[in-house]
PDB file of N, CA, C and O in Angstrom:
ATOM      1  N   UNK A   1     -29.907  34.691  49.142  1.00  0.00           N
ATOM      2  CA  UNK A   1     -29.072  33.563  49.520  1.00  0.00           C
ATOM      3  C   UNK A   1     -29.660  32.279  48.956  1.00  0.00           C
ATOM      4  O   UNK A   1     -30.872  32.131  49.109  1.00  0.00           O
ATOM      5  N   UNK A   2     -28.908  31.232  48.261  1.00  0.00           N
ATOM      6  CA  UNK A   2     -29.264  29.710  47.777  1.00  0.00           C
ATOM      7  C   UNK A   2     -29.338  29.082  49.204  1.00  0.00           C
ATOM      8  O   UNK A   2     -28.867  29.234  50.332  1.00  0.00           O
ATOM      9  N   UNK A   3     -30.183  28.306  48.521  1.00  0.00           N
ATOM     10  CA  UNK A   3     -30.373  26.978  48.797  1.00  0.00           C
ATOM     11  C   UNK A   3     -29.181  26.182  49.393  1.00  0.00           C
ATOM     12  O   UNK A   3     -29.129  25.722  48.253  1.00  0.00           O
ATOM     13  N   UNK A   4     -28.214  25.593  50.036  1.00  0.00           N
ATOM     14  CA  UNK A   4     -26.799  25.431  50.518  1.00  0.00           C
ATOM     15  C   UNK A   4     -27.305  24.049  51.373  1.00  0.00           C
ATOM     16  O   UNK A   4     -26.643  23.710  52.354  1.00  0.00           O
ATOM     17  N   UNK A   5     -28.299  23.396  51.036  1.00  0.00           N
ATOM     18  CA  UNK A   5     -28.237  22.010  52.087  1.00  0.00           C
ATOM     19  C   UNK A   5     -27.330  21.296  51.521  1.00  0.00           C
ATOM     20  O   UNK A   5     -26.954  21.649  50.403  1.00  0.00           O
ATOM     21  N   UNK A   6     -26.802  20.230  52.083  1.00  0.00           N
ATOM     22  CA  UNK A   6     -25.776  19.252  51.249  1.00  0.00           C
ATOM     23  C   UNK A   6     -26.654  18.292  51.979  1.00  0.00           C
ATOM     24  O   UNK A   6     -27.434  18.379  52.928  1.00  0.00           O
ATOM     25  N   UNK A   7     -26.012  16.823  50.751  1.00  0.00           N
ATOM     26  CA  UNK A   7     -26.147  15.819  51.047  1.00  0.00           C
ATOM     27  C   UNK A   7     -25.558  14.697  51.589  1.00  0.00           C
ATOM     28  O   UNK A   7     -24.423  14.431  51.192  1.00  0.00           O
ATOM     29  N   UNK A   8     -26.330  13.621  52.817  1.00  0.00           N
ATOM     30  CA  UNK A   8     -25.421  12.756  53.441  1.00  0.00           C
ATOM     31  C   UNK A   8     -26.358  11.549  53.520  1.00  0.00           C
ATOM     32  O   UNK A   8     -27.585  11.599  53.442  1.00  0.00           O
ATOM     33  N   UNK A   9     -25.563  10.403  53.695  1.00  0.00           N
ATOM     34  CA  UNK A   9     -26.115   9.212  53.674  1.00  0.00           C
ATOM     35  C   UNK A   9     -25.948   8.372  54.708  1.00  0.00           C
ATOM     36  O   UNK A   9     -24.764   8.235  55.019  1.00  0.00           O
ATOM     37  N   UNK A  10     -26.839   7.666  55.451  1.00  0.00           N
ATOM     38  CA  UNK A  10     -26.642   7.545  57.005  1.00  0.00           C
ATOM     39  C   UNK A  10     -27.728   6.263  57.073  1.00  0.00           C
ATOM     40  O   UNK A  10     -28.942   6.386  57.238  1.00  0.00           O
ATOM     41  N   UNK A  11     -26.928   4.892  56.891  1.00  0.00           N
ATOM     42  CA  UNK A  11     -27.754   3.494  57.002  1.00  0.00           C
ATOM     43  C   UNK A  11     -28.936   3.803  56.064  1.00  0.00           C
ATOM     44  O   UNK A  11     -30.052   3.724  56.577  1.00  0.00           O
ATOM     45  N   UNK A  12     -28.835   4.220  54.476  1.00  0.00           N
ATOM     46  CA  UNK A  12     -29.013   3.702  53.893  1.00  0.00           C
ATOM     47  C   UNK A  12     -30.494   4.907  53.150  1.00  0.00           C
ATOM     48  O   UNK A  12     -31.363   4.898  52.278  1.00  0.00           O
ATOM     49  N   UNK A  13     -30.001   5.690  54.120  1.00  0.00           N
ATOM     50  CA  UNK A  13     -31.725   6.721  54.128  1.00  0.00           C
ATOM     51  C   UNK A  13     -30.445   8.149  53.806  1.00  0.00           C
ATOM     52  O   UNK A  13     -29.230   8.229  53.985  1.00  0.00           O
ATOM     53  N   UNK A  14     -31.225   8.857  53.403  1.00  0.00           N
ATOM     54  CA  UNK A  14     -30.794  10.352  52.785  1.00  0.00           C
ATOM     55  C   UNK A  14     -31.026  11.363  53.312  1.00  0.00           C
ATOM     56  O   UNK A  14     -32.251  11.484  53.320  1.00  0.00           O
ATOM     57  N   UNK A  15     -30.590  12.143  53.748  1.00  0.00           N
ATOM     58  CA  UNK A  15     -30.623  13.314  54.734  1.00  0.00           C
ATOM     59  C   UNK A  15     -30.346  14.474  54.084  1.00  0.00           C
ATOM     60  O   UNK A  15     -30.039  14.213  52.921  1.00  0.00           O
ATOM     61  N   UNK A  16     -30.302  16.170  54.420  1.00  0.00           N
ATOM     62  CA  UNK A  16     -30.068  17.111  53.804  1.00  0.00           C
ATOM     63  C   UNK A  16     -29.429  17.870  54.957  1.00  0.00           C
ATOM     64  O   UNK A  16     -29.876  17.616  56.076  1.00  0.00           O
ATOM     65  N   UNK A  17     -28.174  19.018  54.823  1.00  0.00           N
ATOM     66  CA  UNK A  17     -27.578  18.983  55.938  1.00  0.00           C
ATOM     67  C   UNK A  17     -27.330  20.673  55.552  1.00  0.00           C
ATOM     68  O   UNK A  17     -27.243  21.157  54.423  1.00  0.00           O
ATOM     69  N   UNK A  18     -27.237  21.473  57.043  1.00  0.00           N
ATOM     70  CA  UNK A  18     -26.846  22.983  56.198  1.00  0.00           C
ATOM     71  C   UNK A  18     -26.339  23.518  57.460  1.00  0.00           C
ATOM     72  O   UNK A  18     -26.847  23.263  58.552  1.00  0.00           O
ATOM     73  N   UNK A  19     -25.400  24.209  57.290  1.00  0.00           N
ATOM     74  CA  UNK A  19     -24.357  24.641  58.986  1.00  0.00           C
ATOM     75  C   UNK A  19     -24.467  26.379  58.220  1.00  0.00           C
ATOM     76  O   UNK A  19     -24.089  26.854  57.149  1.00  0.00           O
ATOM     77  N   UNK A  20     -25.071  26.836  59.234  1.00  0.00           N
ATOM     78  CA  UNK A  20     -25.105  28.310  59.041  1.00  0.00           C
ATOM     79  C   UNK A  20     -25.709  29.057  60.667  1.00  0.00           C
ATOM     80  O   UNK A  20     -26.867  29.340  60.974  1.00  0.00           O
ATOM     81  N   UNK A  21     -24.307  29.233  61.562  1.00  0.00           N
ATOM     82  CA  UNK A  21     -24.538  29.532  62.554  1.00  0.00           C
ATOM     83  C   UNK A  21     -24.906  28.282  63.592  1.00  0.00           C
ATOM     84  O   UNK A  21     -24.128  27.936  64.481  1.00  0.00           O
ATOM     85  N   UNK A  22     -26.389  27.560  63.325  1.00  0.00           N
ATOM     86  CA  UNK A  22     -26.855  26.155  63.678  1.00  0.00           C
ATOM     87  C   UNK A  22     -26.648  24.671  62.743  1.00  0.00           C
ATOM     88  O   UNK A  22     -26.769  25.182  61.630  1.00  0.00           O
ATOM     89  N   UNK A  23     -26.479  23.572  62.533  1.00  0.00           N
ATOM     90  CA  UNK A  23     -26.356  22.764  62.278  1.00  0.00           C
ATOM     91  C   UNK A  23     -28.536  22.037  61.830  1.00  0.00           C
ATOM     92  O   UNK A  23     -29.297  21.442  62.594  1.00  0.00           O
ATOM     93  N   UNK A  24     -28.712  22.370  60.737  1.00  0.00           N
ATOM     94  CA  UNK A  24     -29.829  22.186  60.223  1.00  0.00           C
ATOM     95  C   UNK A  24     -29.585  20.375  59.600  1.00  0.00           C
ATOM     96  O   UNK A  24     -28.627  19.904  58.987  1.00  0.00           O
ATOM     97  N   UNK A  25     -30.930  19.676  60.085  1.00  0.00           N
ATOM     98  CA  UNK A  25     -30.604  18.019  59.378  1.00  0.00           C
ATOM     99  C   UNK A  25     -32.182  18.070  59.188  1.00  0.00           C
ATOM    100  O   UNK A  25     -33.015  18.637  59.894  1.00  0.00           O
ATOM    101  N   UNK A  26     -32.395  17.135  57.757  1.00  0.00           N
ATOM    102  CA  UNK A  26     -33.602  16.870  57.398  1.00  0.00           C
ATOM    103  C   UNK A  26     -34.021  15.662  56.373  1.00  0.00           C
ATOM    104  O   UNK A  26     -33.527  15.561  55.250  1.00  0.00           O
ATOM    105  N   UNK A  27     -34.878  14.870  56.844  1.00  0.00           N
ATOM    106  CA  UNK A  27     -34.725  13.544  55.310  1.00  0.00           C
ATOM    107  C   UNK A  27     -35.001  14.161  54.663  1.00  0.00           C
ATOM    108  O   UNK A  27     -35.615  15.208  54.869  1.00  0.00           O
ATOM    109  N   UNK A  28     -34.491  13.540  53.218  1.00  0.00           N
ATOM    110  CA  UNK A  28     -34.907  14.083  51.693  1.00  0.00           C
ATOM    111  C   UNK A  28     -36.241  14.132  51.251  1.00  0.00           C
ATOM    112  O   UNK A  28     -36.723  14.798  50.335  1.00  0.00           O
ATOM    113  N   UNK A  29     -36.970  13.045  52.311  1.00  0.00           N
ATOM    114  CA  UNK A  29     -38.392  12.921  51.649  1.00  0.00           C
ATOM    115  C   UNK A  29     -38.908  13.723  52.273  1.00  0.00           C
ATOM    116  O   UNK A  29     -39.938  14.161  51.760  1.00  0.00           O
ATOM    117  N   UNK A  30     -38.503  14.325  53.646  1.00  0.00           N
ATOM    118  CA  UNK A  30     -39.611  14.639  54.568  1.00  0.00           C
ATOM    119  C   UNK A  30     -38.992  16.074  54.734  1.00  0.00           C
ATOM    120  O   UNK A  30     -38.238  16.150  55.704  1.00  0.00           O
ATOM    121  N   UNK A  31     -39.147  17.278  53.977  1.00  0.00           N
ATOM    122  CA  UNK A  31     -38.208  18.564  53.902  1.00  0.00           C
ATOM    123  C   UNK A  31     -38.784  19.279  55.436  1.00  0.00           C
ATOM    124  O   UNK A  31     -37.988  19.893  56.146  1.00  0.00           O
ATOM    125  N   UNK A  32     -40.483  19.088  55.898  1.00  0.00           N
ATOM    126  CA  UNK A  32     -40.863  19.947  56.323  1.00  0.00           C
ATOM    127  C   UNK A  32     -40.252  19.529  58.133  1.00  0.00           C
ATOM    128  O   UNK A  32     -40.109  20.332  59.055  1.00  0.00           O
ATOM    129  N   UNK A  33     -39.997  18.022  58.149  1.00  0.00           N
ATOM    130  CA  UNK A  33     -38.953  17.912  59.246  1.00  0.00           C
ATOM    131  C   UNK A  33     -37.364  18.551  59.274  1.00  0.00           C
ATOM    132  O   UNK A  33     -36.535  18.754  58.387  1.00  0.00           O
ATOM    133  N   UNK A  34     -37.371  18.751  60.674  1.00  0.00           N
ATOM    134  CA  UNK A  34     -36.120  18.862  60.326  1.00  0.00           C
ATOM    135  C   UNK A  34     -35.267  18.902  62.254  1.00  0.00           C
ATOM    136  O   UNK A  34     -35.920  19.127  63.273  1.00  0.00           O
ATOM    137  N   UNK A  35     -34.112  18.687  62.222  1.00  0.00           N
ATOM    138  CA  UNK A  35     -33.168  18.482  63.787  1.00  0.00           C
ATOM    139  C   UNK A  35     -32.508  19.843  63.770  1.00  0.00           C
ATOM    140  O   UNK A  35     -31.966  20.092  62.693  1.00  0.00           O
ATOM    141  N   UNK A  36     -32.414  20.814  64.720  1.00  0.00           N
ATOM    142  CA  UNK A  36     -31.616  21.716  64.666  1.00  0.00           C
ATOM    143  C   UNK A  36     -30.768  21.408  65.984  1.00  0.00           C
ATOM    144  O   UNK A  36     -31.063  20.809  67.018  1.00  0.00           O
ATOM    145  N   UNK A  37     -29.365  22.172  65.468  1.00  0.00           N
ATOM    146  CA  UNK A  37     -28.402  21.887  66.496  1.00  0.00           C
ATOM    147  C   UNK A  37     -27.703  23.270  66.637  1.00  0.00           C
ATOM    148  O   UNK A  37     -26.988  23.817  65.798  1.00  0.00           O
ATOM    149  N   UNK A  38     -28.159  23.857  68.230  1.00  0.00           N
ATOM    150  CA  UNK A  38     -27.587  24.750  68.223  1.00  0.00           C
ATOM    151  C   UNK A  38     -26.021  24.959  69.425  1.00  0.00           C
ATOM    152  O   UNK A  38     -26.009  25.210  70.630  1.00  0.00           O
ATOM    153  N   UNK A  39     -25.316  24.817  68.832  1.00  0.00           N
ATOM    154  CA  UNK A  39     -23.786  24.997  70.119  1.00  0.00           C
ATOM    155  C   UNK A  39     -22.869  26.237  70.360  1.00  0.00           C
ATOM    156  O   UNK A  39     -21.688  26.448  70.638  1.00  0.00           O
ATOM    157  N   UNK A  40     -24.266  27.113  70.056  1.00  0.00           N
ATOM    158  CA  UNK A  40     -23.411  28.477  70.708  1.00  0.00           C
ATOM    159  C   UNK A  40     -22.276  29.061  70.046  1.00  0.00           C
ATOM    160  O   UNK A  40     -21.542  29.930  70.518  1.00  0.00           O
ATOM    161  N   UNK A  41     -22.204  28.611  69.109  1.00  0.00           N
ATOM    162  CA  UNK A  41     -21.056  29.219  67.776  1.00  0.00           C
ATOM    163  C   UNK A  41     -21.886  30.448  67.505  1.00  0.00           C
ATOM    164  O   UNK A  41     -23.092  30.564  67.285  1.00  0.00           O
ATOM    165  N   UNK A  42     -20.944  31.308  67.578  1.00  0.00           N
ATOM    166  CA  UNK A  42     -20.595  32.954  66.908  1.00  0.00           C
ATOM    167  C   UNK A  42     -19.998  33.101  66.647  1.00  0.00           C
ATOM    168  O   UNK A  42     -19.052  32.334  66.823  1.00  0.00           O
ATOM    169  N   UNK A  43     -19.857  34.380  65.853  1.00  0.00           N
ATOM    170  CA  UNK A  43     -18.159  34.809  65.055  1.00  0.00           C
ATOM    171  C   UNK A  43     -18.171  35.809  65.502  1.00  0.00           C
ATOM    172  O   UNK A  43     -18.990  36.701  65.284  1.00  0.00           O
ATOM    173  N   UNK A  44     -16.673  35.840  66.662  1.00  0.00           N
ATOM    174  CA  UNK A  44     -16.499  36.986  67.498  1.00  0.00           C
ATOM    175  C   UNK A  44     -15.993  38.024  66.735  1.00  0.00           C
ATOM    176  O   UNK A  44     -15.566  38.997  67.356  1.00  0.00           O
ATOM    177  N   UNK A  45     -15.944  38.033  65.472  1.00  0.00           N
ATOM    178  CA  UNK A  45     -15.672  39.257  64.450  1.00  0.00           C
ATOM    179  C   UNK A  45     -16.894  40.349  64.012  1.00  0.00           C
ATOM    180  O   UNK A  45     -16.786  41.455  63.482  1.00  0.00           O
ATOM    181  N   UNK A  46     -18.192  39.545  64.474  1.00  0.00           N
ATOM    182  CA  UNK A  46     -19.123  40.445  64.547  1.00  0.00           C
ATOM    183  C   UNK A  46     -19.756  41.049  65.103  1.00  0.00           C
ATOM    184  O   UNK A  46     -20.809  41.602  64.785  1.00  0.00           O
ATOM    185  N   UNK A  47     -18.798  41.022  66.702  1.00  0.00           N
ATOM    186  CA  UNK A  47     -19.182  41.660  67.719  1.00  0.00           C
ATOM    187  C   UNK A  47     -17.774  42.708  68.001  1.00  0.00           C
ATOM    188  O   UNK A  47     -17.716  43.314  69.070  1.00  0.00           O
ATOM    189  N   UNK A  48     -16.950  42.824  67.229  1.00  0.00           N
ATOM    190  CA  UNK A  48     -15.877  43.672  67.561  1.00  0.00           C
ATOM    191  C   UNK A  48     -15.597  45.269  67.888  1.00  0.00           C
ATOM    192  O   UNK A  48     -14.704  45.910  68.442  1.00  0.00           O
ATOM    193  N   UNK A  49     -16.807  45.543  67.261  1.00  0.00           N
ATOM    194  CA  UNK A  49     -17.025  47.249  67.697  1.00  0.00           C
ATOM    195  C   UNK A  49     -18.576  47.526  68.123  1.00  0.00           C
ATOM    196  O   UNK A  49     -19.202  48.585  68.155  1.00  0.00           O
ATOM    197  N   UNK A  50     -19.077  45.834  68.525  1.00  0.00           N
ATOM    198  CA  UNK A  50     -20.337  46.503  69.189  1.00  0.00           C
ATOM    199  C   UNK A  50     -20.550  44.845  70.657  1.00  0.00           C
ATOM    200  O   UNK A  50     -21.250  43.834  70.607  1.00  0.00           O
ATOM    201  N   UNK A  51     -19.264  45.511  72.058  1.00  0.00           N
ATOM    202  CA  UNK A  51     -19.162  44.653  72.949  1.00  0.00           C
ATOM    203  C   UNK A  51     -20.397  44.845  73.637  1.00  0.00           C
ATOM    204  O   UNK A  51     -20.492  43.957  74.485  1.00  0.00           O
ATOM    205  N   UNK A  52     -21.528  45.714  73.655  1.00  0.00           N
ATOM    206  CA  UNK A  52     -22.562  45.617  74.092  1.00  0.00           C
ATOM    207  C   UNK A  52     -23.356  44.221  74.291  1.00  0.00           C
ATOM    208  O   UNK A  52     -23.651  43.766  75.396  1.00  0.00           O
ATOM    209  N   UNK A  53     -23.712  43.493  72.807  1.00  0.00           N
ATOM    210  CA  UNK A  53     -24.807  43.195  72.466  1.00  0.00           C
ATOM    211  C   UNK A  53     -24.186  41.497  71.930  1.00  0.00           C
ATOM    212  O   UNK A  53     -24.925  40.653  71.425  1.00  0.00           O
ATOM    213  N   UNK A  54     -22.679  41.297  72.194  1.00  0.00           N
ATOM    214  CA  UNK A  54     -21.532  40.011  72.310  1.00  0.00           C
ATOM    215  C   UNK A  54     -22.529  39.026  73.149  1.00  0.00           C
ATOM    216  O   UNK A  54     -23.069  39.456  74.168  1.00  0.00           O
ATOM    217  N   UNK A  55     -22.696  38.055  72.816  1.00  0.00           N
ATOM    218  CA  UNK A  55     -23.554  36.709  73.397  1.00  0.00           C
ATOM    219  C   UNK A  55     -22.201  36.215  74.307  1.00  0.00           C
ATOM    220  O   UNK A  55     -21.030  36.169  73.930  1.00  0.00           O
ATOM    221  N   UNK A  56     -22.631  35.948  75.314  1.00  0.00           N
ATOM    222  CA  UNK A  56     -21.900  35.261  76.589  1.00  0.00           C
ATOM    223  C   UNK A  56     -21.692  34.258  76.228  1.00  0.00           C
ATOM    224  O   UNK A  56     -22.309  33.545  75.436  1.00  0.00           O
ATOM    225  N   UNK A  57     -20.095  33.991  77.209  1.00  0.00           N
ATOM    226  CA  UNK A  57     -19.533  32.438  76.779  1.00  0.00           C
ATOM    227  C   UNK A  57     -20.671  31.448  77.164  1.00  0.00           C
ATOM    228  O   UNK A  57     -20.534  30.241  76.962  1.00  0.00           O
TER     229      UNK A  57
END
């Protein structure tokens, strides 16, 4: 899998941004920081033949 951060600009400073499951944010200068945002997004398509192991609302 690449590399997939995108870029955003926010008062003037540069950020790196990547939505895969969580919402990943990081300055450009500073890679080894970073904000994770997690809101409980799943894709109920990958729990369709296994309701066992389905993460609760």
């Amino acid at each position: 899998m690449r590399n997939s951060f995108r870029k955003i600009v926010v008062n003037e400073m540069d950020f790196n941004w990547l939505f895969h499951n969580i919402i990943k944010i990081r300055p450009d200068n500073q890679r080894q920081n970073k904000l994770e945002i997690n809101f409980g997004y799943y894709d109920s398509w990958l729990y369709v033949n296994d309701k066992e192991n389905k993460p609760g609302d």
